[in-house]
Structures are given as structure tokens and as C-alpha cells.
N, C-alpha and C positions, 0 to 999 in steps of 0.2 A: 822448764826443761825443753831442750829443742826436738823436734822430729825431725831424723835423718831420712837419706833418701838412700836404696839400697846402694846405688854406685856413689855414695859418700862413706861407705861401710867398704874395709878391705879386709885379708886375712892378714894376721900380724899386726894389728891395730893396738895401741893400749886404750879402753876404754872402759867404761863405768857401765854395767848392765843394771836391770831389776827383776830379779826370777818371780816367780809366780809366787811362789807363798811371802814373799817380801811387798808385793804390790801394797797392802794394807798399813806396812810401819814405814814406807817407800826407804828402807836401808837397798843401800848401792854397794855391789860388789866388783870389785879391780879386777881385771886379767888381761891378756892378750886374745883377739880371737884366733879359732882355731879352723871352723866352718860357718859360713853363711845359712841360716836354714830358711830365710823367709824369701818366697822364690818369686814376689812380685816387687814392683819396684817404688814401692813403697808400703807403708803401714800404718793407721793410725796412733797406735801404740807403741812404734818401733820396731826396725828389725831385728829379727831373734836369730840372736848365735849362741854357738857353742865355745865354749874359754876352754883351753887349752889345759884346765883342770876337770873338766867334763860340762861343768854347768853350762846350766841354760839359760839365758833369761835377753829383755829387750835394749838396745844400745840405747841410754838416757843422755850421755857424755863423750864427748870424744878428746884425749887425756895427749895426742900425739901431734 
């Protein structure tokens, strides 16, 4: 899996996150993003947004 960097991350994006309680079976969930929440400009884990379904989790994939 890649690490993006936050200005590789937009809103409106279709991408592949990993929420938190998923980190352990690494299942990936689809959405659009909806807000950026991770305010540096990078992460080692990925940046964490919010999907446009409310979840939360870190960009793994970028689908667009």
C-alpha cells in the first residue's frame, strides 16, 4: 500500500480508506471523500478523512 501525501488527497476523491477497527483484518472500505481531517502534510499511516457516509478511516488507495 502507498503513503499519500496530504496535497495528493482532495475532497471528492474516490478512494479506498482503512477505519480503525478494520486495521487488524486490513478490509478497505470505498467512498468519496467528504473532509480532510489530518492537518499535517503527511502521515505515516495515512491521511484520515471523513467519506461522505460519515466514516472515518486512512487513504490506502487512490481509485480516481
Amino acid at each position: 500500500m502507498n503513503e499519500f501525501k496530504r496535497a495528493d488527497v482532495k475532497i471528492g476523491m474516490h478512494v479506498k480508506v482503512i477505519m480503525k477497527e478494520d486495521q487488524r483484518t486490513g478490509k478497505l472500505t470505498e467512498g468519496i471523500i467528504k473532509d480532510i481531517l489530518t492537518k499535517s502534510t503527511n502521515h505515516p499511516h495515512g491521511i484520515k478523512v471523513r467519506l461522505e457516509t460519515g466514516e472515518v478511516g486512512r487513504v490506502k488507495e487512490i481509485l480516481e
